[in-house]
Biopython code that builds the backbone (N, CA, C, O; Angstrom):
import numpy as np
from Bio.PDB.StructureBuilder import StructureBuilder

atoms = [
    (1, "UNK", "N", (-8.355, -10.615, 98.274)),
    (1, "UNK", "CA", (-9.013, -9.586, 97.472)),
    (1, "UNK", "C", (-9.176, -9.999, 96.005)),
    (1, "UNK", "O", (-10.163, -9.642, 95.362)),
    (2, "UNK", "N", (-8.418, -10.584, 95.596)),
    (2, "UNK", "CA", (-8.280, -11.159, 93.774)),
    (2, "UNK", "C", (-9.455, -12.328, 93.519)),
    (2, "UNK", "O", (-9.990, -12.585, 92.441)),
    (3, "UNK", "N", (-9.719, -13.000, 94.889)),
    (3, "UNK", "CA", (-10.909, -13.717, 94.571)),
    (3, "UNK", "C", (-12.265, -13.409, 94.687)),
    (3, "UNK", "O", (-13.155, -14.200, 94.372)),
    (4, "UNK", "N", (-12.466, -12.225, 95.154)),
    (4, "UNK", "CA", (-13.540, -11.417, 95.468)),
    (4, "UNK", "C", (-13.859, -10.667, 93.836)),
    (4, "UNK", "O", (-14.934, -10.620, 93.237)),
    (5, "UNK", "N", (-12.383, -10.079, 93.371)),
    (5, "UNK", "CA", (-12.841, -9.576, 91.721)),
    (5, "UNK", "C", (-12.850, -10.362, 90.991)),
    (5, "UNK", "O", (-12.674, -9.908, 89.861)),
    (6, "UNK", "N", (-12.982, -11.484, 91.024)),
    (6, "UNK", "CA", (-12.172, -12.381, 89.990)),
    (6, "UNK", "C", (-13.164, -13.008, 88.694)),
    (6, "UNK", "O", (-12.918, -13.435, 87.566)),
    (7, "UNK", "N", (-14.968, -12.723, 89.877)),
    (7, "UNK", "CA", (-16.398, -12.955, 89.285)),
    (7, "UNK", "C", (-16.442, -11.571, 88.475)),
    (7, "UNK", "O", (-16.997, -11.572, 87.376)),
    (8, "UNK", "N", (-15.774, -10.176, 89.069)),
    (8, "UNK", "CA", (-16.451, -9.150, 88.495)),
    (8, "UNK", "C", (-16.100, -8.893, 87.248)),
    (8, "UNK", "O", (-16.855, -8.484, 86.366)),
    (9, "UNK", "N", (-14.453, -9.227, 87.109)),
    (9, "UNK", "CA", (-14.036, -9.425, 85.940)),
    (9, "UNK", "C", (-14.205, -10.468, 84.794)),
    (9, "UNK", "O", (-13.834, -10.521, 83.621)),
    (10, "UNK", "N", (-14.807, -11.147, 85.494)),
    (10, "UNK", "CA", (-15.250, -12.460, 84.209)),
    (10, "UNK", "C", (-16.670, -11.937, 83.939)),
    (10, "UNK", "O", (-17.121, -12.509, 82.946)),
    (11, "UNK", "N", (-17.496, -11.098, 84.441)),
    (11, "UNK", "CA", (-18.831, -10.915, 84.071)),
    (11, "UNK", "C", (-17.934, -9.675, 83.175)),
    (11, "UNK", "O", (-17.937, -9.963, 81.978)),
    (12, "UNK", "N", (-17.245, -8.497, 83.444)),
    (12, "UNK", "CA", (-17.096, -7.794, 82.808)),
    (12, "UNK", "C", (-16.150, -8.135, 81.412)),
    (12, "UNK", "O", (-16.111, -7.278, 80.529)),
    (13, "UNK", "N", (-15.511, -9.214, 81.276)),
    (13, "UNK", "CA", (-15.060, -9.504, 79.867)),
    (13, "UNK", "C", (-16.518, -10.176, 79.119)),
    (13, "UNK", "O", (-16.635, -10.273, 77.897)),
    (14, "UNK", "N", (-17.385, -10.529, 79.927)),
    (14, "UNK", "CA", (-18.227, -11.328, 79.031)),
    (14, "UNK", "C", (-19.411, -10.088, 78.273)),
    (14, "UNK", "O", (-20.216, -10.417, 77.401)),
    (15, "UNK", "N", (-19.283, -8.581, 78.855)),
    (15, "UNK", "CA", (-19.802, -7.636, 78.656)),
    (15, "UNK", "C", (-19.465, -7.117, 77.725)),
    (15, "UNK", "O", (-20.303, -6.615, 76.976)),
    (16, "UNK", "N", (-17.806, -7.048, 77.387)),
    (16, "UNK", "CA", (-17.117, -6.002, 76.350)),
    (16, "UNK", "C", (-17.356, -7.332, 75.366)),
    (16, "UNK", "O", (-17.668, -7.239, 74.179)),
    (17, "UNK", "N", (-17.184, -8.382, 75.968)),
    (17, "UNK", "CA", (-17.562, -9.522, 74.187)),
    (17, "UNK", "C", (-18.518, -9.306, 73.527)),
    (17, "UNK", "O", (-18.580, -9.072, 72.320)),
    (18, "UNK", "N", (-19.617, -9.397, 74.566)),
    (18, "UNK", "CA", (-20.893, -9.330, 73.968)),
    (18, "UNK", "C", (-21.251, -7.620, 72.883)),
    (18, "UNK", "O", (-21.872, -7.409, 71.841)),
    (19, "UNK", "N", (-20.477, -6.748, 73.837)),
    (19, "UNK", "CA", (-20.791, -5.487, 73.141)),
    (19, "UNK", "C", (-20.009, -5.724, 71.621)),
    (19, "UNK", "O", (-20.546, -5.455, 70.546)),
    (20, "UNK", "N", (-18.772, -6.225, 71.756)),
    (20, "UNK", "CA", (-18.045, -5.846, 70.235)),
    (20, "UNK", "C", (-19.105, -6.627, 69.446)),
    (20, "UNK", "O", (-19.880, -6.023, 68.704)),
    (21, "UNK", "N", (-19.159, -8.105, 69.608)),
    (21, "UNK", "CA", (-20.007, -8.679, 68.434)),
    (21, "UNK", "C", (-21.453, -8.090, 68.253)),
    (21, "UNK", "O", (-22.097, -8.406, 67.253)),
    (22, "UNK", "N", (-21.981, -7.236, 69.204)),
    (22, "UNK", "CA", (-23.032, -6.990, 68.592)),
    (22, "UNK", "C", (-22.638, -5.422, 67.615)),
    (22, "UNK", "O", (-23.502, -4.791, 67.005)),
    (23, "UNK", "N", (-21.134, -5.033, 67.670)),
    (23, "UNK", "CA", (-21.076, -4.161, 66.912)),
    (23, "UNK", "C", (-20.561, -4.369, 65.645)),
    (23, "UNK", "O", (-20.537, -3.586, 64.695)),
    (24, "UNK", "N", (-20.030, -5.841, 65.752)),
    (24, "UNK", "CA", (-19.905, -6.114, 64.528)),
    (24, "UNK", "C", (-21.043, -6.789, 63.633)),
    (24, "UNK", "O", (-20.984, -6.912, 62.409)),
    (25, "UNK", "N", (-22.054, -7.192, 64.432)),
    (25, "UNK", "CA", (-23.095, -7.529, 63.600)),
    (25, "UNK", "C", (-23.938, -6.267, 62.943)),
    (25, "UNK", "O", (-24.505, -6.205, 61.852)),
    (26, "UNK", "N", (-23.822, -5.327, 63.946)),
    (26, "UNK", "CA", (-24.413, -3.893, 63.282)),
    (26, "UNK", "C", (-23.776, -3.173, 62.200)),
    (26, "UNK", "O", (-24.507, -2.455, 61.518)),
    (27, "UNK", "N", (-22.423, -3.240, 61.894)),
    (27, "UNK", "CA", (-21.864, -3.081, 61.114)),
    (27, "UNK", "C", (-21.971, -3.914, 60.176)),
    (27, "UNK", "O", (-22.034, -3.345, 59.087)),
    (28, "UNK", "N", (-22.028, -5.231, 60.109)),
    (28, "UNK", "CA", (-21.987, -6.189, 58.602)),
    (28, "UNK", "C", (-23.331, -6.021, 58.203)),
    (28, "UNK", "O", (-23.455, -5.864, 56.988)),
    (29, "UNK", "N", (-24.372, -6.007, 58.861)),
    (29, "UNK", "CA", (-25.900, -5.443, 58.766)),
    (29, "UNK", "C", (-26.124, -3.915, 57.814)),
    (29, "UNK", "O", (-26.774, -3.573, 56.826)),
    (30, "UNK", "N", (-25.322, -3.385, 58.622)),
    (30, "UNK", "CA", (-25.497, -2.062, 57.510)),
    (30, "UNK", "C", (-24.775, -1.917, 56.604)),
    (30, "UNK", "O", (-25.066, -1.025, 55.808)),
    (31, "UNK", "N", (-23.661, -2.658, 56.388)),
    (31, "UNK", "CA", (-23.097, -2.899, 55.160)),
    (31, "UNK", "C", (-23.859, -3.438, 54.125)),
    (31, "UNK", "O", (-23.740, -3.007, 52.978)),
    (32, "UNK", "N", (-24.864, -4.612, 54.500)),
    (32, "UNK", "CA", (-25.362, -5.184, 53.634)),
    (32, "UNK", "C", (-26.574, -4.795, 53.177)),
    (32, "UNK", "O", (-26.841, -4.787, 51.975)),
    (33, "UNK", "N", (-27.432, -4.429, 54.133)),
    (33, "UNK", "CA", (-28.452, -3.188, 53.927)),
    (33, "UNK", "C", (-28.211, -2.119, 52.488)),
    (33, "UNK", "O", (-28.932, -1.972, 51.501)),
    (34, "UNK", "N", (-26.909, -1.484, 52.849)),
    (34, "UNK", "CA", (-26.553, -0.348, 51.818)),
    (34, "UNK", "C", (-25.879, -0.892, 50.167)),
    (34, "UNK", "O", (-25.601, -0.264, 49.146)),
    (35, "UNK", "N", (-25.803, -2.388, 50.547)),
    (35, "UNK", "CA", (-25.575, -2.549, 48.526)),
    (35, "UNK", "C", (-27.161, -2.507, 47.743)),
    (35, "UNK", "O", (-28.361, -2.537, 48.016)),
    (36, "UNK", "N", (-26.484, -2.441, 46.909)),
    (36, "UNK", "CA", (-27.886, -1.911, 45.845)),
    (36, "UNK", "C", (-27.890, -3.285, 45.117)),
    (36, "UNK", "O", (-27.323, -3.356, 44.026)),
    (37, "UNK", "N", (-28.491, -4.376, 45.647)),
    (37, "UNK", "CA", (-28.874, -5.923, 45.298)),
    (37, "UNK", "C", (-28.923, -5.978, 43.706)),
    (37, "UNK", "O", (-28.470, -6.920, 43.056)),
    (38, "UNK", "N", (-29.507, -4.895, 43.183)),
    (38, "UNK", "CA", (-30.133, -4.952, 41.914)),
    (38, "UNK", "C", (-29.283, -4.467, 40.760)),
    (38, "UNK", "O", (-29.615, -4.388, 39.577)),
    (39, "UNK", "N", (-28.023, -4.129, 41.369)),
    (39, "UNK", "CA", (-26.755, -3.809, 40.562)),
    (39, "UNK", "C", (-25.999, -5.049, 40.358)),
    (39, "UNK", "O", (-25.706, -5.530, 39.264)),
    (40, "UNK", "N", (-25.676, -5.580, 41.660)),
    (40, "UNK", "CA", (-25.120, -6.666, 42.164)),
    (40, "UNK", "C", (-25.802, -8.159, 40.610)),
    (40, "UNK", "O", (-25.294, -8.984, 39.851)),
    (41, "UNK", "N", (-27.170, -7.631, 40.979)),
    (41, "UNK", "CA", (-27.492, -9.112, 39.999)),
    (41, "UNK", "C", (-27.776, -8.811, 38.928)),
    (41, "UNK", "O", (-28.578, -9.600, 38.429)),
    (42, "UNK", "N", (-27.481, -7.988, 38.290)),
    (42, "UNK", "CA", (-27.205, -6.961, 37.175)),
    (42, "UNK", "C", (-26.269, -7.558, 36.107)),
    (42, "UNK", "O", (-26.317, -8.004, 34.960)),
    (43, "UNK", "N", (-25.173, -7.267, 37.349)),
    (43, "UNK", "CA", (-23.520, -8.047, 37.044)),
    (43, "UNK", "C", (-23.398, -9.126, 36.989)),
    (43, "UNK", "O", (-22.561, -9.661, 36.263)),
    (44, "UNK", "N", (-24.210, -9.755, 37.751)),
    (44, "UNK", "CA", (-23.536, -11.320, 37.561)),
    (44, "UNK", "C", (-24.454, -11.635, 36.509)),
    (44, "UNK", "O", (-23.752, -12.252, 35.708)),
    (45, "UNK", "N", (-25.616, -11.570, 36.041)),
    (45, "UNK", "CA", (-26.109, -12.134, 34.954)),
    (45, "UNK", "C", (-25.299, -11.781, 33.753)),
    (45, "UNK", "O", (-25.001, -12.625, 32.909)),
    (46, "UNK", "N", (-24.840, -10.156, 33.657)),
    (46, "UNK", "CA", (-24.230, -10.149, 32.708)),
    (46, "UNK", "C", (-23.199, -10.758, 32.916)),
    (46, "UNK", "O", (-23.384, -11.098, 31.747)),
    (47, "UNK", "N", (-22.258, -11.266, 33.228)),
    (47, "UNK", "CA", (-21.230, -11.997, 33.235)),
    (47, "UNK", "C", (-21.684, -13.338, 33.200)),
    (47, "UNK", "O", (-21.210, -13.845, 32.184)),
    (48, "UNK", "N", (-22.340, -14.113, 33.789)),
    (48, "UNK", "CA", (-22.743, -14.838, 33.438)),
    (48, "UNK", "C", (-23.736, -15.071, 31.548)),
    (48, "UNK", "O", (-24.089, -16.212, 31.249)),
    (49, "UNK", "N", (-23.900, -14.405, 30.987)),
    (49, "UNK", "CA", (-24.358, -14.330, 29.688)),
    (49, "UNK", "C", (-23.218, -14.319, 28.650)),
    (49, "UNK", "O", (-23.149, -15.090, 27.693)),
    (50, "UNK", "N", (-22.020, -13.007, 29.067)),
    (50, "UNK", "CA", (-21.140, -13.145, 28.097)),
    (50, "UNK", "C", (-20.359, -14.682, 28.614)),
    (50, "UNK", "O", (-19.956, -15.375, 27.679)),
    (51, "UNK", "N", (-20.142, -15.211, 29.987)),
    (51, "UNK", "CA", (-19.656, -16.368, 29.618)),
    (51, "UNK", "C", (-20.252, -17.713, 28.876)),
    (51, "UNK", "O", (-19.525, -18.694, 28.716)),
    (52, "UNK", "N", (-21.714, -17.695, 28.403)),
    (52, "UNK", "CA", (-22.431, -18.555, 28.235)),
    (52, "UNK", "C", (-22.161, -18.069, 26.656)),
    (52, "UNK", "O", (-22.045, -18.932, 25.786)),
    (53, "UNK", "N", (-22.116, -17.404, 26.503)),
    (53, "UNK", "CA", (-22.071, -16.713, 24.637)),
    (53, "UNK", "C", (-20.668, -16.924, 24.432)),
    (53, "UNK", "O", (-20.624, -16.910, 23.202)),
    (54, "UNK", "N", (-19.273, -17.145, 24.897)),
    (54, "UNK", "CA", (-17.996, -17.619, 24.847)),
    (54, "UNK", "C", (-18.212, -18.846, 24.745)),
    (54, "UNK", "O", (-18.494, -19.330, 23.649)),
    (55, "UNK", "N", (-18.124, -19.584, 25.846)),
    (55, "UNK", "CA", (-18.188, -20.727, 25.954)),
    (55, "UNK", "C", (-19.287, -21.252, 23.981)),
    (55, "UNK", "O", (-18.743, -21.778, 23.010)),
    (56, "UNK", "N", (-20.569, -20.901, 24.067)),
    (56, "UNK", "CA", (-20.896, -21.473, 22.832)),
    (56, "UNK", "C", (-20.236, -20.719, 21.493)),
    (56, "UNK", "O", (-20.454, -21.150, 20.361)),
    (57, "UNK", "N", (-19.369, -19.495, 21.762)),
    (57, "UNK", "CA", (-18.631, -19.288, 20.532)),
    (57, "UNK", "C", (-17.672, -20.379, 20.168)),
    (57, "UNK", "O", (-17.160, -20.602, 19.070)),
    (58, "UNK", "N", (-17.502, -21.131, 21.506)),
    (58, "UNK", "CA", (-15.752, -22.211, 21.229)),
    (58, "UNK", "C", (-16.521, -23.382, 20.606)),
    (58, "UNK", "O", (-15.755, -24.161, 20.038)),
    (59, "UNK", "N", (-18.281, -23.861, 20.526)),
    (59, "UNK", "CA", (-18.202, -25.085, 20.122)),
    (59, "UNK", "C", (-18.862, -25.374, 18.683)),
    (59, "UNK", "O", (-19.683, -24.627, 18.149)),
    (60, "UNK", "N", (-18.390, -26.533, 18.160)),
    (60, "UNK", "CA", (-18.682, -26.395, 16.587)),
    (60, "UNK", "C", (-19.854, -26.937, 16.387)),
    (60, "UNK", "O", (-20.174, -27.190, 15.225)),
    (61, "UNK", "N", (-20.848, -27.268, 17.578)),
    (61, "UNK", "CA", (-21.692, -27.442, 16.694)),
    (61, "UNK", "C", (-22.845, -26.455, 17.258)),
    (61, "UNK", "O", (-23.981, -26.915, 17.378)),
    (62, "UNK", "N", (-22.631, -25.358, 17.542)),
    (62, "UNK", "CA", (-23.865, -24.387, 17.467)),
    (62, "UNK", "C", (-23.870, -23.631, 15.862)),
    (62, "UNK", "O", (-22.972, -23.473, 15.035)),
    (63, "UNK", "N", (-25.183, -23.297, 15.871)),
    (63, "UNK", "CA", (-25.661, -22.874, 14.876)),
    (63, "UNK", "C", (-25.486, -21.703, 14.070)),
    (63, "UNK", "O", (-25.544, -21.574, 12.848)),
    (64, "UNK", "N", (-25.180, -20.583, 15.297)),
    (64, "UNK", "CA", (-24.142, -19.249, 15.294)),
    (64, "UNK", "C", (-23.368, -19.219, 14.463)),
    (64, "UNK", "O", (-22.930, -20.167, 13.810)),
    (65, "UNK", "N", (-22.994, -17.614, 14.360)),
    (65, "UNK", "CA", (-21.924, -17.687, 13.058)),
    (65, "UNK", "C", (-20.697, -17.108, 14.414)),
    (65, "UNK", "O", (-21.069, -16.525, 15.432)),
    (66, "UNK", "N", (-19.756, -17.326, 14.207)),
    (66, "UNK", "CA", (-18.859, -16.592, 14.927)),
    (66, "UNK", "C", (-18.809, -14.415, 15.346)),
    (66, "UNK", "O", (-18.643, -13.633, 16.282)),
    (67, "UNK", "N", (-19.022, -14.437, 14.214)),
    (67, "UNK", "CA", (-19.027, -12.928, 14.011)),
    (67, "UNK", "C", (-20.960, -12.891, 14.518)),
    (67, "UNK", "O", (-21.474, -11.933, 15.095)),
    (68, "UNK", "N", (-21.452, -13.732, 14.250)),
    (68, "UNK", "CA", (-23.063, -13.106, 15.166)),
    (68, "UNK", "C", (-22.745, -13.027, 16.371)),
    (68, "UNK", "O", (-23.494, -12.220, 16.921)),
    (69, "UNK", "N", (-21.907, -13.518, 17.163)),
    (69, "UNK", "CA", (-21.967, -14.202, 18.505)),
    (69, "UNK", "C", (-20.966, -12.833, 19.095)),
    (69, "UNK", "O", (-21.055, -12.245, 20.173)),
    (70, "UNK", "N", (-20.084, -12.618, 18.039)),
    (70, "UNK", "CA", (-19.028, -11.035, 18.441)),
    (70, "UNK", "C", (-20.292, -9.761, 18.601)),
    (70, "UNK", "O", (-20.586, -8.959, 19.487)),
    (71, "UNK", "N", (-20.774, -10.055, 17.354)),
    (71, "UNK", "CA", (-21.781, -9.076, 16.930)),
    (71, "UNK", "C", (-22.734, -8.558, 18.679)),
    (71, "UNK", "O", (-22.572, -7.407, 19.083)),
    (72, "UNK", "N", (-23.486, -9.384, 19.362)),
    (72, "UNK", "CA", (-23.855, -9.621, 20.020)),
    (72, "UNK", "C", (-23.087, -9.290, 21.537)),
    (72, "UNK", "O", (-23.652, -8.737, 22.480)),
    (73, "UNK", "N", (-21.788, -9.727, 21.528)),
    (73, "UNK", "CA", (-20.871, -9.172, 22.386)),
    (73, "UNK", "C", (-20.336, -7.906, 22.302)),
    (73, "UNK", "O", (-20.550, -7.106, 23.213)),
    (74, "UNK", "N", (-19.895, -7.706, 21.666)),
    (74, "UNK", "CA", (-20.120, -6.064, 21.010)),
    (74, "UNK", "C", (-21.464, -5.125, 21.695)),
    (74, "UNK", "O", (-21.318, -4.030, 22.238)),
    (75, "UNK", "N", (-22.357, -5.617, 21.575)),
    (75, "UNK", "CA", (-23.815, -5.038, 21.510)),
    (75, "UNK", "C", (-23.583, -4.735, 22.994)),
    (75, "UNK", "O", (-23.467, -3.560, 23.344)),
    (76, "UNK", "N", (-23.500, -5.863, 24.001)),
    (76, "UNK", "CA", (-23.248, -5.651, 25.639)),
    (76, "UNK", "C", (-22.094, -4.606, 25.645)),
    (76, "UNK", "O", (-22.169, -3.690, 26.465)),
    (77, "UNK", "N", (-21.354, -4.650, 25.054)),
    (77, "UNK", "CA", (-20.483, -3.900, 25.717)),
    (77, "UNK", "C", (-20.528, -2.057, 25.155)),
    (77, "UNK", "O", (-20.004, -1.139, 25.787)),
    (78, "UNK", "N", (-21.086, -1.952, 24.196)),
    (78, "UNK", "CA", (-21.799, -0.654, 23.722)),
    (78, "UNK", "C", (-22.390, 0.114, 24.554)),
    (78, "UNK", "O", (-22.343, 1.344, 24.527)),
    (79, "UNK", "N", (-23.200, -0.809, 25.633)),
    (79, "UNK", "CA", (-24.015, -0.332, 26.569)),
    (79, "UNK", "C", (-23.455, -0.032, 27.821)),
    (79, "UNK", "O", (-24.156, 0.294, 28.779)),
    (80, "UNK", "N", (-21.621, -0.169, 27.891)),
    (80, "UNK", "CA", (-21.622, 0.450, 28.997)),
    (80, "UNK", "C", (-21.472, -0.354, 29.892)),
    (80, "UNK", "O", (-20.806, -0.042, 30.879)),
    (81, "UNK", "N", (-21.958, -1.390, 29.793)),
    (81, "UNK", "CA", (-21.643, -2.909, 30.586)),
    (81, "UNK", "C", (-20.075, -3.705, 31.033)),
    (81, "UNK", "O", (-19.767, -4.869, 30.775)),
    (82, "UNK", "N", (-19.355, -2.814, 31.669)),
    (82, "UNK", "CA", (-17.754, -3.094, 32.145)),
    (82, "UNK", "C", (-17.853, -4.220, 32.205)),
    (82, "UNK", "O", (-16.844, -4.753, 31.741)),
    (83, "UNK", "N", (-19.072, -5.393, 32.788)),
    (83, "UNK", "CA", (-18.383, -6.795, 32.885)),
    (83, "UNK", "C", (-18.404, -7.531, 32.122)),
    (83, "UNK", "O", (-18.133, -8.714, 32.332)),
    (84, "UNK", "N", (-18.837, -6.903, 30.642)),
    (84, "UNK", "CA", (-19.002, -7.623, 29.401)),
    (84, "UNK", "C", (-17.549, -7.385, 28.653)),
    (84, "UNK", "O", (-17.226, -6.430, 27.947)),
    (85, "UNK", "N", (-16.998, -8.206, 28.914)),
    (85, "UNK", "CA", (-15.154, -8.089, 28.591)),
    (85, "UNK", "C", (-15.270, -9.402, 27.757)),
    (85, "UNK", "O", (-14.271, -9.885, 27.225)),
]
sb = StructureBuilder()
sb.init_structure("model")
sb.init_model(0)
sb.init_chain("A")
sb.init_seg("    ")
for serial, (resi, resn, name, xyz) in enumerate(atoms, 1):
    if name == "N":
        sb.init_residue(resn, " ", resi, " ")
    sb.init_atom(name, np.array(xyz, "f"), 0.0, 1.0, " ", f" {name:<3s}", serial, name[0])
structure = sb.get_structure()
């Protein structure tokens, strides 16, 4: 008798596999669907800007005054901009 189920159960694990991953693809799908992209690259530019405005506050030969370059950092972060730290 165990070799008679033995196909039904290997088709039926290959059923519940197939079902979870396609529920996990429906799930990472609508996860990704629902970010708001345009926040997302929002943030990283600004972070990416205040690190580009650090980085040239540390070197001596930009043209900047130190306090323009605060001045300026300051300005991002006025606006509310949390990743401008």
């Amino acid at each position: 008798m165990p070799a008679i189920l033995a196909p039904l159960l290997g088709g039926l694990k290959f059923v519940v596999v197939k079902l979870l991953l396609n529920s996990v693809l429906e799930v990472g799908k609508a996860m990704l669907l629902k970010i708001r992209w345009k926040v997302v690259l929002e943030r990283f530019l600004t972070r990416a800007a205040v690190g580009a405005l650090k980085w040239l506050k540390n070197l001596d030969s930009n043209g900047l005054t130190h306090e323009g370059l605060e001045v300026i950092l300051e300005d991002l972060r006025s606006k509310r901009l949390p990743e401008a730290k």
